[in-house]
C-alpha positions as CSV (number, residue, x, y, z in Angstrom):
1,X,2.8,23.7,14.6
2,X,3.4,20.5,13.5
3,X,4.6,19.7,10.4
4,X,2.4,17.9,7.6
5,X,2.4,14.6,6.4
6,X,1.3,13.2,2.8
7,X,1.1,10.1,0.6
8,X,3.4,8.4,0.6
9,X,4.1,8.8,4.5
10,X,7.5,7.5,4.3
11,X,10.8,9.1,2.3
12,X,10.1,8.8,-1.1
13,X,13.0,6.6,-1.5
14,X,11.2,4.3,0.3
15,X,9.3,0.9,-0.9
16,X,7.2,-0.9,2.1
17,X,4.4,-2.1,0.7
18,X,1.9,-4.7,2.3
19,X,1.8,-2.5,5.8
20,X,0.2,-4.2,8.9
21,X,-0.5,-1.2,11.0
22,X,-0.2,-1.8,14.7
23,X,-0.3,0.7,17.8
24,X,2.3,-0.7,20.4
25,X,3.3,1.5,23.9
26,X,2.2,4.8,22.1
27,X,4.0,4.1,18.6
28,X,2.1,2.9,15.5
29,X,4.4,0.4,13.9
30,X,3.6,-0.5,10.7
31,X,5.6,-4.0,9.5
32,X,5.9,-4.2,5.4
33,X,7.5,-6.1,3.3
34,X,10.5,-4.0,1.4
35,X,10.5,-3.6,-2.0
36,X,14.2,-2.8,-4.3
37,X,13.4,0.3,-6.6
38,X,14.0,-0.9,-10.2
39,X,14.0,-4.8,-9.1
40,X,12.2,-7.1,-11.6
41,X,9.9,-9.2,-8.6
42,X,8.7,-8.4,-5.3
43,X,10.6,-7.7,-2.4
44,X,14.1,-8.2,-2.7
45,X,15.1,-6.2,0.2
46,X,15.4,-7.5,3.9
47,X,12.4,-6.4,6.5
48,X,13.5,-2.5,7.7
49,X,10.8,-1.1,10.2
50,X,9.4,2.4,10.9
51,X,7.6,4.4,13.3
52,X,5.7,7.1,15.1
53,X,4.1,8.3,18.2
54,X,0.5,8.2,18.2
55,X,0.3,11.7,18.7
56,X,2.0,13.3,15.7
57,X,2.1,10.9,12.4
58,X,4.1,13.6,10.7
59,X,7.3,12.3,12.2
60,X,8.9,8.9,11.5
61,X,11.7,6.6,13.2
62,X,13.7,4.4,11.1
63,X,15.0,1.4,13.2
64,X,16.6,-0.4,10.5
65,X,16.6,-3.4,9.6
66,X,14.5,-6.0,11.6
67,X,14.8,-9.3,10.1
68,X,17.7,-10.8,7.1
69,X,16.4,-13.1,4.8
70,X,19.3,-15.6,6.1
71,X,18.3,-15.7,9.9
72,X,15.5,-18.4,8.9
73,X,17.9,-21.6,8.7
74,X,16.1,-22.9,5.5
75,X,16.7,-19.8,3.6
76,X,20.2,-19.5,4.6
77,X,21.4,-20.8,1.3
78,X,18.7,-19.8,-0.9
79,X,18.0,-16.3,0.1
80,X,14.6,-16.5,-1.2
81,X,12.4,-12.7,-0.8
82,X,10.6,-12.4,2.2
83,X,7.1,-11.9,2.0
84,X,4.2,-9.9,3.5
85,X,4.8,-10.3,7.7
86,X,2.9,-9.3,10.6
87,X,3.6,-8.8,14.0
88,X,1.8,-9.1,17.2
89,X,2.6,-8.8,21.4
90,X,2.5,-12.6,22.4
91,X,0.6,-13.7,25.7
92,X,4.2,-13.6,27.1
93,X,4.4,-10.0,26.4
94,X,7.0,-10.2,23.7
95,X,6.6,-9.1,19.6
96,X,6.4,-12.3,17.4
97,X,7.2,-11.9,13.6
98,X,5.9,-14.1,11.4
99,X,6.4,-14.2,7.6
100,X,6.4,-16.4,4.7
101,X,9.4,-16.8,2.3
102,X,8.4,-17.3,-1.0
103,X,10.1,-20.5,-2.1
104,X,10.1,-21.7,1.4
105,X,6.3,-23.4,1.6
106,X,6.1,-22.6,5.4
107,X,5.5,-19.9,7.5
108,X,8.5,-18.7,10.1
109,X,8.4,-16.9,13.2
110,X,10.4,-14.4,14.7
111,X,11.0,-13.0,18.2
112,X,12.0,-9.8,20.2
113,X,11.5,-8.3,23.5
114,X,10.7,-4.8,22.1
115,X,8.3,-3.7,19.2
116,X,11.0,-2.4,17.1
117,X,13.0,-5.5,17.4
118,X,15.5,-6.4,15.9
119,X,14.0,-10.1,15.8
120,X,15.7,-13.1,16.0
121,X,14.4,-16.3,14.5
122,X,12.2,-18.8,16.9
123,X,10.5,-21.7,15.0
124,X,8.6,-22.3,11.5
125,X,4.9,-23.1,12.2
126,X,3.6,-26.7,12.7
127,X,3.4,-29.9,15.0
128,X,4.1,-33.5,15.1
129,X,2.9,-34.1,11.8
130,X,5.2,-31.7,9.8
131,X,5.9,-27.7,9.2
132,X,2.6,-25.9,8.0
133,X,3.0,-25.8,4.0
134,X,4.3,-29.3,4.0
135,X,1.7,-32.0,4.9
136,X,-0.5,-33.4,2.5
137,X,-3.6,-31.4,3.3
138,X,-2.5,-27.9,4.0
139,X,-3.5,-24.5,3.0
140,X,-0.7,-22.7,0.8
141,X,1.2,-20.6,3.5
142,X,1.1,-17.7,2.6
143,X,0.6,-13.9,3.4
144,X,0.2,-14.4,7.6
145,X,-1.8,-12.7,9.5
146,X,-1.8,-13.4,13.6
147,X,-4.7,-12.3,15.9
148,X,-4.2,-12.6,20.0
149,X,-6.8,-12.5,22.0
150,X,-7.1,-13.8,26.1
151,X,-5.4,-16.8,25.8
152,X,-6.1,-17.8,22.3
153,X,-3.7,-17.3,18.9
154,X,-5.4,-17.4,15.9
155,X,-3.2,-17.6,12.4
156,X,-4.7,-17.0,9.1
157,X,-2.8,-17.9,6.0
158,X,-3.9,-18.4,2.0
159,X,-3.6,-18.1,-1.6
160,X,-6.9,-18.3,-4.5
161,X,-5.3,-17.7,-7.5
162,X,-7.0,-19.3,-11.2
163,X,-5.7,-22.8,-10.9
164,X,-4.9,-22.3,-14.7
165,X,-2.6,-19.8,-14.2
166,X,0.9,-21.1,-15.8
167,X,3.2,-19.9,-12.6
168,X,0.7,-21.8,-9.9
169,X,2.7,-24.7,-10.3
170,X,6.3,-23.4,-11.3
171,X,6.2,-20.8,-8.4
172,X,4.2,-22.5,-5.8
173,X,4.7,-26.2,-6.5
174,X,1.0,-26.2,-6.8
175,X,-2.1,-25.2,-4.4
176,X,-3.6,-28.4,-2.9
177,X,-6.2,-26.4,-0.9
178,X,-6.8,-22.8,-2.5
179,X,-8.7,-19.7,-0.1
180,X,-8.4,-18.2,3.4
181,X,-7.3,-20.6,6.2
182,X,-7.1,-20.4,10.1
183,X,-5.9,-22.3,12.6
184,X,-5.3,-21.7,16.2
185,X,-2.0,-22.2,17.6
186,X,-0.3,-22.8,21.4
187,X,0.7,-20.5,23.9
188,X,4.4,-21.0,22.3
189,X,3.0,-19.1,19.3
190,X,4.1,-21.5,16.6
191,X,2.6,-25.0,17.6
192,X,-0.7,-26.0,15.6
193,X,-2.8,-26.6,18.5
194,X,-6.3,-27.2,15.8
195,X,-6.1,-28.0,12.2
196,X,-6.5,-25.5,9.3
197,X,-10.1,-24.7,8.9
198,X,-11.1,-22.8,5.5
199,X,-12.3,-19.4,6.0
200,X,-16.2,-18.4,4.8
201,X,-16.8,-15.2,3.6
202,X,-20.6,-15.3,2.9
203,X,-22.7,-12.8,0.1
204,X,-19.6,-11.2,-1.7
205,X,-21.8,-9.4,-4.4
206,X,-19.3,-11.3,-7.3
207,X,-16.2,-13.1,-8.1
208,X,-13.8,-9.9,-8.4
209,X,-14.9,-9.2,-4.4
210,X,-13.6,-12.8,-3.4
211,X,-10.5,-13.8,-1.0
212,X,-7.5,-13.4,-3.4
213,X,-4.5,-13.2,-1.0
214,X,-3.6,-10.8,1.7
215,X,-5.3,-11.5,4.9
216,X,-5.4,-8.9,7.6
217,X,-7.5,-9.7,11.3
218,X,-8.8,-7.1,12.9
219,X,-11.2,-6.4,15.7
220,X,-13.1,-3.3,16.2
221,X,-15.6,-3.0,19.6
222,X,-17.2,-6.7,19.5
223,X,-16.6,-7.4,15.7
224,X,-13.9,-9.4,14.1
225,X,-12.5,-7.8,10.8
226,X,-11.0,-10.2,8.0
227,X,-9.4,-7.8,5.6
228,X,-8.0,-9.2,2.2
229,X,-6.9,-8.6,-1.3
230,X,-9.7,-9.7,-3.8
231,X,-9.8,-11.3,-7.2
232,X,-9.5,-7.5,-8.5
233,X,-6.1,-7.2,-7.1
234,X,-6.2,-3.6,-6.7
235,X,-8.9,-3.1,-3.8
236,X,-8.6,-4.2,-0.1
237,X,-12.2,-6.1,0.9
238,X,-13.5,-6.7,4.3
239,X,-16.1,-9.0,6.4
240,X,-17.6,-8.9,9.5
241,X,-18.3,-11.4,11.9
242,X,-19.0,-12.4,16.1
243,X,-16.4,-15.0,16.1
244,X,-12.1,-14.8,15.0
245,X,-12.9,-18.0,12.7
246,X,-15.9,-17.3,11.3
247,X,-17.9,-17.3,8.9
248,X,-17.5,-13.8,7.6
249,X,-20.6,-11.3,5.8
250,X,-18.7,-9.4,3.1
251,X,-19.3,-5.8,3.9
252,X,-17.9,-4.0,0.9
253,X,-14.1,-2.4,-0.4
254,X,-12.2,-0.1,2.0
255,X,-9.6,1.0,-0.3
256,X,-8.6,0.7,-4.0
257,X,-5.4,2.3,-5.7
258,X,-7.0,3.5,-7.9
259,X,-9.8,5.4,-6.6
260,X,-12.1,2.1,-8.7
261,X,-15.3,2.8,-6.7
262,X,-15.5,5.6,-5.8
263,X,-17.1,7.6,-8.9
264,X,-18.2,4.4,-10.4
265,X,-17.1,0.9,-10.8
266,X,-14.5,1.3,-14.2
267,X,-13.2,5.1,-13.2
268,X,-9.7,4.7,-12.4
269,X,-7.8,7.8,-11.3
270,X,-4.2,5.9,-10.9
271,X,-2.4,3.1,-12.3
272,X,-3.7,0.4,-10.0
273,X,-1.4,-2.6,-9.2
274,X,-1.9,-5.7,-6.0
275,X,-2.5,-4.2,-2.8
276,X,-2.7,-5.1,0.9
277,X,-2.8,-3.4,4.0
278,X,-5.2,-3.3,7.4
279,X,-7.2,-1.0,9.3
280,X,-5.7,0.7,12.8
281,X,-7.4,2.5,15.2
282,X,-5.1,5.5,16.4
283,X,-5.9,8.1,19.0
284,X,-9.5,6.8,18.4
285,X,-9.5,7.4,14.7
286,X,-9.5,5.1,12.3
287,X,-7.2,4.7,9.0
288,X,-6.7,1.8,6.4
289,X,-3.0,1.3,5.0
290,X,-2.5,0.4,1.7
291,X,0.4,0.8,-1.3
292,X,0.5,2.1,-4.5
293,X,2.6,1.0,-7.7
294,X,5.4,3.4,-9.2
295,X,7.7,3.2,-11.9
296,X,5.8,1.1,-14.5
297,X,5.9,-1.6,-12.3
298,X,4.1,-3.7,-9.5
299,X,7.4,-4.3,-7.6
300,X,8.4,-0.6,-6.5
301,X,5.1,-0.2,-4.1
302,X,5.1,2.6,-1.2
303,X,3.1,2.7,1.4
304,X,0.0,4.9,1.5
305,X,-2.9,5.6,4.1
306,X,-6.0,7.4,4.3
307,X,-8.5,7.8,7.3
308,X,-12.0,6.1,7.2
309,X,-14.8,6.5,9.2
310,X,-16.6,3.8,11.1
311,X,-20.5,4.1,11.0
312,X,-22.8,2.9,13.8
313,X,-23.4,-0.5,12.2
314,X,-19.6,-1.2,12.1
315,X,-19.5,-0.7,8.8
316,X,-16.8,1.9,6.9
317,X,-17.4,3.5,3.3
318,X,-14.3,3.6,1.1
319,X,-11.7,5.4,1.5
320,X,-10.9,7.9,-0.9
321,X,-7.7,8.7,-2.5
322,X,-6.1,11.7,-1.2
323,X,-2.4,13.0,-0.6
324,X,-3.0,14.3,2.6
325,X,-3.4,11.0,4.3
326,X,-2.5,10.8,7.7
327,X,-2.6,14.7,7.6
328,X,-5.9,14.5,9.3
329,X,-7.2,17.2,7.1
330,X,-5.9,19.2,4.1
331,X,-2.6,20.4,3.4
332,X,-2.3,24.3,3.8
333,X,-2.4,26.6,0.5
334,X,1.2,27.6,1.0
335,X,5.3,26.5,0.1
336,X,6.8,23.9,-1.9
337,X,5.2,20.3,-2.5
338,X,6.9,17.7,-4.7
339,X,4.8,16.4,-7.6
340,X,5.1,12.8,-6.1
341,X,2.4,13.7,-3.5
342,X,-0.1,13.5,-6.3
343,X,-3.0,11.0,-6.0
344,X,-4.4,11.3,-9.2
345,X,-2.2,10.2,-12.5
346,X,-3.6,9.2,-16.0
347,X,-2.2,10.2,-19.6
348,X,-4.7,11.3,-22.0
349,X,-5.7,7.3,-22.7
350,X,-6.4,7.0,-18.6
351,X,-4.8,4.7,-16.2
352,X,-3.6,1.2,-16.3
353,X,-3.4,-1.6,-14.4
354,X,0.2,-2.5,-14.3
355,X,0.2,-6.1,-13.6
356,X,-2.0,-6.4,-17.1
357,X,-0.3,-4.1,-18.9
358,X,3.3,-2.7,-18.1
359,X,5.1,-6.4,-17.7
360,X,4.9,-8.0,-20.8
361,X,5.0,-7.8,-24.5
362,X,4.3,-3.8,-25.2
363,X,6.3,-2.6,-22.3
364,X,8.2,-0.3,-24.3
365,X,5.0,1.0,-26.0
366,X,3.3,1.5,-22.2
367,X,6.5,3.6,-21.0
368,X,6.3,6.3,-23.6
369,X,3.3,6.7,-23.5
370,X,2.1,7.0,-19.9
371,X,3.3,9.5,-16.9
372,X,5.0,7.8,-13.8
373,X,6.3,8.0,-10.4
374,X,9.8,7.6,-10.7
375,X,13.4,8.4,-9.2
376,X,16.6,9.4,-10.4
377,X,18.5,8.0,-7.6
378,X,19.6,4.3,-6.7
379,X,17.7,1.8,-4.1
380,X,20.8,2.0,-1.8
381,X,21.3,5.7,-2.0
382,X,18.4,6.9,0.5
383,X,17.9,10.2,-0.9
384,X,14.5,11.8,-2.3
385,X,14.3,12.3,-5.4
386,X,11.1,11.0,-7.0
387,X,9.2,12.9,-9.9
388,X,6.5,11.7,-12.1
389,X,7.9,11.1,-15.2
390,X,7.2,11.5,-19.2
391,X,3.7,13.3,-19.2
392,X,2.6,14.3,-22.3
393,X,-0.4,15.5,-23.5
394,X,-3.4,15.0,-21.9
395,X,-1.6,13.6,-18.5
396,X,-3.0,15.0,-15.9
397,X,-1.2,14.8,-12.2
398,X,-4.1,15.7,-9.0
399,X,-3.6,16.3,-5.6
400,X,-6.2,16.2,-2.6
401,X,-7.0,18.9,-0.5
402,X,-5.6,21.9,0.2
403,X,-6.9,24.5,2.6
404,X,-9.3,27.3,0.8
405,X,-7.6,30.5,-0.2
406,X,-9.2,33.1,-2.5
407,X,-5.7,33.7,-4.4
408,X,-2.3,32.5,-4.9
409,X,0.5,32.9,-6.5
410,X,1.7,29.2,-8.0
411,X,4.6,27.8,-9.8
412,X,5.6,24.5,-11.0
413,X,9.3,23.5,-11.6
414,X,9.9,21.2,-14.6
415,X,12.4,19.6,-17.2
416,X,11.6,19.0,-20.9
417,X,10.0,19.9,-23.5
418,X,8.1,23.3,-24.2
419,X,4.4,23.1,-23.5
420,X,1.9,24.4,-20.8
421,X,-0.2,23.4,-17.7
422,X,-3.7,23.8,-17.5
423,X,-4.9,24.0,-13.7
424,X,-8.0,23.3,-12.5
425,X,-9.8,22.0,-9.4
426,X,-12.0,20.4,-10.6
427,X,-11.1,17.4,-13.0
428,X,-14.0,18.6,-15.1
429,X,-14.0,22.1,-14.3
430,X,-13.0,25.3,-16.0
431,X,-9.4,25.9,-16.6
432,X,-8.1,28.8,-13.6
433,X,-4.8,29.6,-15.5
434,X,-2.2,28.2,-17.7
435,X,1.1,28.0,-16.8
436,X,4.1,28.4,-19.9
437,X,6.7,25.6,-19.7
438,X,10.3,26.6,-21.3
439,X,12.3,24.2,-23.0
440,X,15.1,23.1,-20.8
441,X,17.2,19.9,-20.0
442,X,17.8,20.6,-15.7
443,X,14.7,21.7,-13.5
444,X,13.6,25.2,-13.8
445,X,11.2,26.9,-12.0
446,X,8.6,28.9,-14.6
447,X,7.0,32.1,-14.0
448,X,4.8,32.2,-11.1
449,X,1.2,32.9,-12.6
450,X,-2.1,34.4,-10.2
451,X,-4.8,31.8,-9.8
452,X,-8.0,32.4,-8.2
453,X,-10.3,29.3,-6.6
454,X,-13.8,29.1,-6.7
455,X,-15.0,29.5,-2.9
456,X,-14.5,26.1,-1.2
457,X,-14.1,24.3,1.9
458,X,-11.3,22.4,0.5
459,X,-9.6,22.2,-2.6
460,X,-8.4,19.9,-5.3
461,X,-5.4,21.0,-7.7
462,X,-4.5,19.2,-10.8
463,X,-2.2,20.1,-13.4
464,X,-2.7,18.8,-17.2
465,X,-0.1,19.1,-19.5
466,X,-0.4,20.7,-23.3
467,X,2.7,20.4,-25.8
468,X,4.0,17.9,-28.2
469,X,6.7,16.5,-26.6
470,X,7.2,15.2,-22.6
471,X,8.5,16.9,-19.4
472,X,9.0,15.6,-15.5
473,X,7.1,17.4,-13.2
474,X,9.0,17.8,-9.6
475,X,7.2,20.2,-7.6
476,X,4.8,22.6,-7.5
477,X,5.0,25.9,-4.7
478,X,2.1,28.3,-3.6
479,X,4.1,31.9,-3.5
């Protein structure tokens, strides 16, 4: 038997957020930009790369690092973060990088004669008139995406931001064309062979649906895919259309992270940050790769996936939160699973959006009172130890599925204050049991209590916490 996989599907010491998902020779490879746990701005860290066969997503290569931030020669003396990348077999047969670095204004490429690199630096997209970013009447260049087909390279790039936004023109020297760009490029894979052409995405249902950032090109049987981050920040959008340049039909949202959509259109079941990701078909099934937002903060995002289904019309619904994932199906009713895994996390107030709430004036305020995903350990130090931190009353941590079993035996192991879990499975449901939490400063295990589910095909578990003071909650263990 294999072994299972949850969300996130990497170490939990890891932070690759912004995963283009791509099947390569057998392996799906997904490239990501790399996050620094406890940095104060987005990925700090140089581009590291992981995989797994096709057949068994359980188990996951680390190759290392890929890609410095002082191989591209005009960041050798700044250093400046590194960006959302994606990858993609050239018409040559070898993997081309490409990536934007933020203070750069162009967008560089990378080359290597195997999918898992390590890439060395090739050129910076452009022609005779100048690098892309730097003539007069360019798109912003950001966020690449990079589609191949025959004999054809297609390169979509953009940023929408409010133009009133104070950090538009401090940060990105200001956005002379704003939205979702393509242009084709040469056989070399970084020549503009035909200008920048804006992007259409036709009948998006309102303004928090439209291009934000984030592009993503897929395509699926005989449709082209545009996949994107929207004015909401938190959900991934996508259009349809015959043709790699357009124009696009909205279709709908394939993943939010925080579940937005899926009950109604204000339920959030997580605290929601940016997101972007793609779809990739693997072993003929199909899954959309996203990120969610730990530690108070939109810069320590992890990688996160869950499968979707693709209807007869070439439409998908969206994808629900879960922390089986790439488990193809839910995790068995038995042993020890850390509290990280959970996909549902709200103090007694709800959820928050981080990016609104958590980085400004009342940070402090936002901390003690909302639960977390957190670790004790340091970026460098590679080791797993991540916990959701400070719930107090009324936080609630759920997790999605679990295989049916009539009864079990469960026990949770804690640190803090005295209090109790109430478990459920259903969010709304009747309480199954409570579980007594000692007072104590180091992780102890309580007393395993008897819990017996309602008959179901699949079950949801989710622990609310009762007391008036706060505990970390690492693990829970069916006995």
């Amino acid at each position: 038997m294999k072994k299972q996989i949850f969300n996130p599907y990497l170490p939990n010491y890891e932070y690759i957020p912004d995963g283009e998902p791509r099947v390569f020779e057998g392996r799906l490879y997904v490239y990501g930009s790399h996050d620094s746990f406890g940095s104060p701005f987005f990925c700090e860290n140089d581009y590291v790369l992981w995989s797994a066969p096709v057949e068994d997503l359980s188990t996951w290569t680390y190759h290392g690092v890929i890609f410095r931030k002082d191989q591209d020669p005009l960041n050798r003396e700044l250093l400046s973060v590194l960006f959302a990348p994606d990858a993609i077999q050239g018409i040559d047969g070898r993997y081309y990088l490409y990536y934007a670095p933020c203070e750069i204004g162009a967008i560089g490429v990378a080359v290597a004669d195997r999918a898992e690199g390590p890439f060395e630096f090739l050129n910076h997209v452009g022609n005779e008139r100048g690098l892309l970013g730097k003539r007069d009447d360019d798109p912003y260049p950001f966020d690449p995406a990079i589609f191949v087909e025959d004999d054809k390279v297609y390169l979509y790039v953009g940023f929408d931001p409010d133009p009133s936004w104070d950090f538009i023109d401090r940060e990105f020297g200001g956005l002379k064309k704003p939205g979702a760009y393509v242009t084709e490029l040469k056989e070399d894979m970084y020549t503009i062979k035909n200008e920048p052409v804006k992007l259409a995405i036709n009948n998006v249902t309102d303004h928090g649906h439209d291009f934000f950032e984030a592009s993503s090109i897929r395509k699926i049987k005989d449709k082209y895919y545009f996949i994107y981050s929207s004015w909401n920040s938190h959900e991934l959008c996508y259009a349809m259309s015959d043709d790699p340049k357009g124009p696009f039909e909205y279709k709908g949202i394939l993943h939010d992270n925080g579940d937005i959509g899926i009950v109604d259109e204000k339920h959030r079941v997580s605290y929601t940050g940016n997101n972007h990701g793609s779809i990739e078909e693997i072993n003929g099934k199909y899954y959309i790769f996203a990120h969610r937002q730990t530690n108070y903060s939109t810069f320590a995002r992890q990688g996160i996936a869950e499968r979707i289904y693709l209807k007869q019309d070439g439409t998908f619904d969206q994808a629900e939160l879960t922390s089986c994932g790439l488990n193809d199906g839910p995790l068995v009713s038995q042993g020890k699973y850390n509290a990280a895994i959970a996909c549902h996390l709200t103090s007694r107030d709800g959820a928050l959006h981080y990016m609104d709430n958590c980085e400004g004036e009342g940070f402090e305020n936002i901390r003690q009172l909302h639960p977390a995903f957190t670790q004790d350990s340091k970026d460098e130090e590679r080791i797993e130890t991540q916990y959701i931190r400070n719930m107090r009353d009324g936080s609630t941590a759920g997790f999605k599925y679990f295989t049916y079993k009539d009864e079990v035996k469960l026990q949770v192991t804690t640190r803090g204050d005295e209090g109790l879990f109430e478990v459920r499975t259903d969010l709304n449901g009747d309480m199954l049991a409570t579980i007594s939490l000692s007072e104590n400063k180091d992780y102890k295990n309580s007393e395993p209590v008897i819990i017996r589910f309602p008959n179901k095909e699949k079950l949801s578990l989710y622990f609310t916490y009762r007391g008036i003071g706060s505990i970390d909650f690492l693990s829970f263990e069916f006995i």
